[in-house]
N, C-alpha and C positions, 0 to 999 in steps of 0.2 A: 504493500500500500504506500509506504513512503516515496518509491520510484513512481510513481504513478502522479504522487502532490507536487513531487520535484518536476516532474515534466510539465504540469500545472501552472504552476510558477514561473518556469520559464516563457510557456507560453504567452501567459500573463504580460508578462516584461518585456516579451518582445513586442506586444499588441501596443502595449501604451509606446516604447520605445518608438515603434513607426507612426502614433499618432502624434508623438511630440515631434519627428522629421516633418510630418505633414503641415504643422501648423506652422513651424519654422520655415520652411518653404514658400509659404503662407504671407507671413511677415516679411521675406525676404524681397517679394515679387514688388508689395505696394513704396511708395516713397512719401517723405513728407519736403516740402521746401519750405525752410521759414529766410524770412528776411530782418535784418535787425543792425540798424546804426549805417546800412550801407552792404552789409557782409550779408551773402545768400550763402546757405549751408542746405543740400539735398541728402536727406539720410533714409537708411530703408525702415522700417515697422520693426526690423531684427536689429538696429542700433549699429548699424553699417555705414562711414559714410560714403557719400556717393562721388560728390563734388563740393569744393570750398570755390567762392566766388569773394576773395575780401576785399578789392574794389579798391585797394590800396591803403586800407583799411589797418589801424594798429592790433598786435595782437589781444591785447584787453577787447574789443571791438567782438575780435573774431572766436576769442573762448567764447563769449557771452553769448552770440551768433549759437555756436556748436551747442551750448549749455540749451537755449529754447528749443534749437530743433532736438537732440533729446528729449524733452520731456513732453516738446508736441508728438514725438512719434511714439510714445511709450504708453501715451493717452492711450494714441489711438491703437496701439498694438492691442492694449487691453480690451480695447472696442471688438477689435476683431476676433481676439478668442473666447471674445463670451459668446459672437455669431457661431463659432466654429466650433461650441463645448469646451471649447480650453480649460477652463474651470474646474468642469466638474472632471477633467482629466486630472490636471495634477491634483486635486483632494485626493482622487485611487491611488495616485503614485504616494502621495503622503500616510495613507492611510486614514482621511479624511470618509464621509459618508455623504 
């Protein structure tokens, strides 16, 4: 019986494993571009970035830039894995209900 739970298991693990590829796949595809002080910064939903545009821009200017478009694209990352059960995936993977 115990060979039986362990194959369980892994099944298990491998199931969430490719749905966490999928979602990250997912995030990878979409982008955000924020603009801020002059500096455009294009990053993906997975915290990728794309392109920096700093316009001649100081670097204080262009962290700040970098800092918003993070946290617009982490918005919406979370946006999209509630679409896509994200959620209630990683609670399984936590041990969550």
């Amino acid at each position: 019986m115990a060979v039986f739970d362990r194959l369980q298991q892994l099944k298990e693990l491998k199931k969430m494993r490719d749905e966490a590829m999928t979602i990250q796949r997912a995030l990878d595809e979409e982008t955000v571009e924020v603009e801020k002080h002059g500096v455009k910064v294009k990053i993906t939903l997975a915290q990728r970035v794309v392109s920096i545009d700093s316009g001649g821009r100081g670097d204080d200017d262009v962290v700040e830039a970098i800092n918003d478009a993070i946290k617009e694209s982490q918005k919406q990352a979370a946006r999209k894995m509630q679409q896509m059960g994200g959620f209630d995936s990683l609670k399984g993977m936590m041990g969550g209900s």
